[in-house]
C-alpha positions, -999 to +999 in steps of 0.1 A: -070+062-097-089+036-114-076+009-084-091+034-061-123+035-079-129-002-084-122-008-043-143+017-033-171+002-054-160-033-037-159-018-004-198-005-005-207-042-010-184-059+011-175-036+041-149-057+059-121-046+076-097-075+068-105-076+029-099-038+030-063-040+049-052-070+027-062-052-004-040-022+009-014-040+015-011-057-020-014-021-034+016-007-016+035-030-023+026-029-056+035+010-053+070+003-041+077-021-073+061+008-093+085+038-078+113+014-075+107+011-116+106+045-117+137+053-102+154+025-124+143+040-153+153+080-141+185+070-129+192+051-164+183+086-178+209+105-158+182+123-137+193+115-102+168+130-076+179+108-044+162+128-019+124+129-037+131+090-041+138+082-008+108+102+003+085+080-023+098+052-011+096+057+028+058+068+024+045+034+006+065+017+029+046+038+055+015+029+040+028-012+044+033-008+077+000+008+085-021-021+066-002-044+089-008-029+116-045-026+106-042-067+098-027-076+133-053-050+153-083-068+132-069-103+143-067-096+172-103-088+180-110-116+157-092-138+184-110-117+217-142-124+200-139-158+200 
């Protein structure tokens, strides 16, 4: 919540797309070590909830793959500009 906050503070004074994308991108991944800790630390406990797992796991990679796709589209009018 407070990530969220500070970029959205960031983003009203620098408003590029780029910045943004890469800044995503370090986040989810940062979410996928975070749930991957998570499930470590369940499964050490004897809770073992595979299915809600998986489904945390699939949506930040989701969220990856849509900052890098957000990276290559920006790039690439980057490169058309020019």
């Amino acid at each position: 919540m407070i990530a969220i906050l500070v970029l959205s503070i960031i983003s009203i004074f620098v408003f590029s797309l780029i910045l943004e994308a890469y800044i995503g991108l370090v986040i989810g991944v940062l979410y996928v070590i975070f749930d991957t800790q998570i499930i470590i630390h369940r499964t050490e406990q004897g809770i073992f909830d595979p299915f809600t797992d998986a489904k945390h796991l699939f949506l930040d990679l989701l969220k990856i793959f849509i900052k890098i796709v957000q990276i290559l589209n920006a790039n690439k009018k980057e490169k058309k500009k020019n």
